[in-house]
C-alpha positions as CSV (number, residue, x, y, z in Angstrom):
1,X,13.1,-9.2,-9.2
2,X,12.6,-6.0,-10.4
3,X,13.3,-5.3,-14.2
4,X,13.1,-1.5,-15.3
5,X,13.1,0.3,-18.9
6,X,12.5,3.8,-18.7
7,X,9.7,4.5,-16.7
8,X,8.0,0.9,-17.2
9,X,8.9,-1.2,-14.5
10,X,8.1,-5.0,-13.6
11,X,8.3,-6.8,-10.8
12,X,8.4,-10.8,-11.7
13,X,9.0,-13.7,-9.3
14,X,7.8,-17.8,-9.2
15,X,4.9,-16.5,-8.0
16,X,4.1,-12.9,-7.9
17,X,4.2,-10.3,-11.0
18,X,3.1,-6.9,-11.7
19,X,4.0,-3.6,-13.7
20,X,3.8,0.0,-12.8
21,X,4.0,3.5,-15.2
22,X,6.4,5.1,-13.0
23,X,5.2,8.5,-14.7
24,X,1.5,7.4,-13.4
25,X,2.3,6.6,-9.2
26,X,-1.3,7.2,-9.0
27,X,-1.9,4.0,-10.8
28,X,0.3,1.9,-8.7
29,X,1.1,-1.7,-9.0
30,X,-1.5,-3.2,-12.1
31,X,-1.3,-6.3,-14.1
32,X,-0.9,-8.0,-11.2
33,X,-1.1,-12.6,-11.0
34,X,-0.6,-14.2,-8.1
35,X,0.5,-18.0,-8.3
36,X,-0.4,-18.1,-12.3
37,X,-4.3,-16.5,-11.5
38,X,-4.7,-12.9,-12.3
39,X,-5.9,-10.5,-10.0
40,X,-8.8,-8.8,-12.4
41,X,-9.7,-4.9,-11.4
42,X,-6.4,-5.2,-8.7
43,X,-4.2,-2.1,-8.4
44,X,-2.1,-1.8,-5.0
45,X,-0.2,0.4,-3.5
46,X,-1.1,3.8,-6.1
47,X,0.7,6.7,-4.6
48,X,-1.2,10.0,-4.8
49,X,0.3,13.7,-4.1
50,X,-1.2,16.3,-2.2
51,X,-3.5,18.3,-5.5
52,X,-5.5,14.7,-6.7
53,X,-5.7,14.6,-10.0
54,X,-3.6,11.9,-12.3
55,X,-1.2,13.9,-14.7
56,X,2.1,12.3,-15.5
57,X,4.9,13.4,-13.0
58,X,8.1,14.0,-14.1
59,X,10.9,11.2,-13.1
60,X,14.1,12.8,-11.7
61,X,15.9,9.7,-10.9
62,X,15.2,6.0,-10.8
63,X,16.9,3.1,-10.2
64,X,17.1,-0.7,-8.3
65,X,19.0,-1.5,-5.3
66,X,18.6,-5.0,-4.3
67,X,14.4,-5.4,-4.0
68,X,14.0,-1.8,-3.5
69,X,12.9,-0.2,-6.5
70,X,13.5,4.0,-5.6
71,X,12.0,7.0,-7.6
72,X,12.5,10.7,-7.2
73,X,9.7,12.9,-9.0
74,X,10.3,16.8,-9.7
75,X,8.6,19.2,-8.0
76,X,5.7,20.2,-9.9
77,X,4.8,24.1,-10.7
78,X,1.8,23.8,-8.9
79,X,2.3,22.1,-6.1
80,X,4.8,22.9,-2.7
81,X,6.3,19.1,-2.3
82,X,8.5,16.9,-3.6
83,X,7.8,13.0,-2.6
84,X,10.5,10.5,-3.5
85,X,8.4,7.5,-4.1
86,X,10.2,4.3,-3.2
87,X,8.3,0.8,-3.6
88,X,10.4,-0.4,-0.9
89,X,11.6,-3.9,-0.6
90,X,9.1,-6.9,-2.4
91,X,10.5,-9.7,-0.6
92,X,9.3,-13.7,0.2
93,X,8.4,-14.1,4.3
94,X,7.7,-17.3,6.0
95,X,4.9,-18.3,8.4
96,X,6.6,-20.1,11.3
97,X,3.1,-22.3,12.0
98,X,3.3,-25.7,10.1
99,X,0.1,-24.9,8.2
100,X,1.7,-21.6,6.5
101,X,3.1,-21.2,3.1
102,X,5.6,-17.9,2.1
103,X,3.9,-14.3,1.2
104,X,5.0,-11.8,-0.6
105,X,5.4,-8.3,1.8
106,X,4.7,-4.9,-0.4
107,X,6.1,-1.7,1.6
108,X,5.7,1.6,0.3
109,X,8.0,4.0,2.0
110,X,7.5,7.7,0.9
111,X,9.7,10.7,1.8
112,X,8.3,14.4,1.2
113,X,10.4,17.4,1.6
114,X,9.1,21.1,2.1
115,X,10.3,23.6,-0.5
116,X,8.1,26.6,0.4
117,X,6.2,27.5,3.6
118,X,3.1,27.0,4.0
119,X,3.5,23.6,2.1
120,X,0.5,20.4,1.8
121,X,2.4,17.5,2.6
122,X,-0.7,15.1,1.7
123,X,0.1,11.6,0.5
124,X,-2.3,8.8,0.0
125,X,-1.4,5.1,-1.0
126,X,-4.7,3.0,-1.8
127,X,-5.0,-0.4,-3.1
128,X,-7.9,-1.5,-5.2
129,X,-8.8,-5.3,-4.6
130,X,-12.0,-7.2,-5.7
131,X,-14.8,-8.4,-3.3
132,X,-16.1,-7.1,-0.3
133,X,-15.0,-9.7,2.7
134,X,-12.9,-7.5,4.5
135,X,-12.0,-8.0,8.6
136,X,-10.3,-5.7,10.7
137,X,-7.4,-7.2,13.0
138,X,-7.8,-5.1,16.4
139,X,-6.3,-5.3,20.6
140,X,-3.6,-8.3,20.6
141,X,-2.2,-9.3,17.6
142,X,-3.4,-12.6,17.7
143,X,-5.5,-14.4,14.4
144,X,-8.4,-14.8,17.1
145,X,-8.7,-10.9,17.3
146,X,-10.3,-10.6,13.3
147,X,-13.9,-9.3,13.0
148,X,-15.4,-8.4,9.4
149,X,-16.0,-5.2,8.5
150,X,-19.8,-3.8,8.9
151,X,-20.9,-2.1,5.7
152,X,-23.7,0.8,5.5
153,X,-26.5,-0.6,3.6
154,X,-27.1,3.1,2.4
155,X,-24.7,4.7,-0.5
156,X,-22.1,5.4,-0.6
157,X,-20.4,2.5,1.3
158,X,-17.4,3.9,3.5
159,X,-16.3,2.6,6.3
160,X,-13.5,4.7,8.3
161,X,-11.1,2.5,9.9
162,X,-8.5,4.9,11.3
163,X,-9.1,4.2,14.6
164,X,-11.0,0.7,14.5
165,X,-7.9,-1.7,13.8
166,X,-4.4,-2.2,13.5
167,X,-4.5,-4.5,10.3
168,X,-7.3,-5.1,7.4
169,X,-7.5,-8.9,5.7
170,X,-9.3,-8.9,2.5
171,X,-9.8,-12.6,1.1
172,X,-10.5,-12.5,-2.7
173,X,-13.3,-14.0,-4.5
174,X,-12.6,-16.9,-6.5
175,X,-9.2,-16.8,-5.6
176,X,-7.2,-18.9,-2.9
177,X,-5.3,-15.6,-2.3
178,X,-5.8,-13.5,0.4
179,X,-4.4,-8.9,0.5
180,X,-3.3,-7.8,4.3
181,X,-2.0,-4.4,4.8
182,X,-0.6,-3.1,7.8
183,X,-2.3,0.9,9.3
184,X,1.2,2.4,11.2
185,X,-0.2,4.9,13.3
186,X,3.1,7.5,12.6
187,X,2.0,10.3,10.2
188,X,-1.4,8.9,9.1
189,X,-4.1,10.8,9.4
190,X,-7.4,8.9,8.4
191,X,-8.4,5.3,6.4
192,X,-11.0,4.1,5.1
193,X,-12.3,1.4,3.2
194,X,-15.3,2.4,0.1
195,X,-17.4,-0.4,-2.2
196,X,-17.4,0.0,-5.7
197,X,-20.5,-1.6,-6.8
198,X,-20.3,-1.2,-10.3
199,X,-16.8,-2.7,-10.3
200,X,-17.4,-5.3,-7.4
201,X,-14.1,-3.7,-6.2
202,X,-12.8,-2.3,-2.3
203,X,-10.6,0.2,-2.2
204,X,-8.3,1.0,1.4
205,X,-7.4,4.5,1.1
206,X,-4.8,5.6,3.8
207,X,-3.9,9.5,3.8
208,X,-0.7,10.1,5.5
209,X,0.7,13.8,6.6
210,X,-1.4,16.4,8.8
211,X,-1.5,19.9,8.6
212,X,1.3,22.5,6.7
213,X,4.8,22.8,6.9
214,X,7.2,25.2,6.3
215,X,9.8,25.2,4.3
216,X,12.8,22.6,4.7
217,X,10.8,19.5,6.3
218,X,11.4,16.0,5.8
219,X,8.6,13.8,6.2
220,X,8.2,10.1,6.0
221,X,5.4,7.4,6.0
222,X,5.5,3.6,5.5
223,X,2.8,1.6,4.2
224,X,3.1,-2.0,3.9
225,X,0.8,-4.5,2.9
226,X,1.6,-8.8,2.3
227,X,-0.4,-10.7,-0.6
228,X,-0.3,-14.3,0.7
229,X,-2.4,-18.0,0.4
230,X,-5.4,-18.4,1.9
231,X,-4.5,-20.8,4.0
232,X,-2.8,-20.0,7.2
233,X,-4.1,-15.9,6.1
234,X,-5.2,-14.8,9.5
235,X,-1.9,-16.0,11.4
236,X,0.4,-14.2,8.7
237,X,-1.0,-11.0,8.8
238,X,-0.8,-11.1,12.9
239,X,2.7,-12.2,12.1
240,X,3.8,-9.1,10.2
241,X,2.0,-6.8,12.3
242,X,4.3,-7.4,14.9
243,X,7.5,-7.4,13.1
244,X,6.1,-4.4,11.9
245,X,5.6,-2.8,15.0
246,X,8.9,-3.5,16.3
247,X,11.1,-2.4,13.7
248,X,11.3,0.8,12.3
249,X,11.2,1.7,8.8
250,X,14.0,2.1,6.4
251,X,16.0,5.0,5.5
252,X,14.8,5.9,1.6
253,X,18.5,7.0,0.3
């Protein structure tokens, strides 16, 4: 469950626990073990505004409801939106094949509002996992439809994969713990996946929001991701892309 104090938050369960600066979005999810191991250089689901940089936001309201853990962050003087930042709903899921064990399902669900016209409605959510063995989930979504990721051999090592699948599957090194996260076409505009040599680290960057807006939209994206075993990895993430596909995502108030 989640346990807040200020603008620390924790999320701790049997198997899964991580912390956040709430001020820091941009930081996302850190400290982060999965079934006792940690997850070294791991940071997932860091929420970026529109202008880039990492400054501290200002927290208008926080609170827990259930597993939903829901932010609102003051419009800044240099910027044109306000995002309500909801890490929405960390919950257990269940593999209906005999071989699968329970995941843990991260959803991001962010909600920017216009105040001014001519507005830059930008959001990315990236997650930072070690190793490189990425696939790319594609057509049907069946486990037999995976195919790894082909990196560059020139710098620097970005792969766009917008339009090449409809999941990613990362299995990390020295881990028996595998990252899936889910591309929903609505509102996002590109992805792409870039190798951190000097950290031995992957990063998925997924940019939501095209274009300006005037004043008075409401815009909202979901990104959802599941950190699962590594057994039975393939069939999960094929699992939660079609539950994902056929629901629609929650309302953030």
């Amino acid at each position: 469950m989640w346990h807040l104090e200020r603008s620390s938050v924790r999320w701790e369960s049997a198997s899964f626990c991580a912390a956040m600066d709430l001020a820091y979005p941009s930081r996302g999810l850190q400290a982060i073990t999965w079934d006792g191991a940690a997850l070294s250089d791991a940071a997932l689901m860091q929420v970026t505004v529109a202008r880039g940089d990492e400054r501290a936001e200002r927290i208008e309201d926080a609170y827990i409801r259930g597993n939903d853990l829901i932010v609102t962050y003051a419009e800044g003087s240099d910027r044109e939106v306000r995002p309500q930042v909801c890490r929405r709903q960390v919950r257990w899921r269940v593999v209906h094949q005999p071989h699968a064990a329970p995941g843990i399902v991260l959803e991001v669900l962010v909600s920017v509002q216009t105040q001014y016209l001519d507005s830059d409605p930008r959001v990315q959510v990236t997650s930072v996992l070690p190793g490189r063995e990425w696939m790319l989930l594609s057509g049907g979504a069946a486990a037999s439809d995976y195919r790894p990721v082909s990196w560059p051999d020139a710098s620097p090592q970005v792969v766009d994969v917008a339009a090449a699948c409809q999941a990613l599957l990362a299995r990390l090194p020295a881990l028996a713990c595998s990252y899936g996260h889910i591309l929903t076409p609505n509102d996002l505009v590109h992805a792409r996946l870039s190798w951190d040599a000097a950290r031995r680290a992957t990063a998925l960057e997924t940019t939501y929001f095209a274009g300006r807006l005037e004043k008075g939209v409401l815009r909202r994206a979901r990104s959802r991701a599941v950190l699962m075993p590594r057994t039975g990895d393939a069939e999960l993430l094929a699992e939660l892309l079609r539950e994902t596909v056929a629901t629609a995502p929650p309302l953030t108030t």
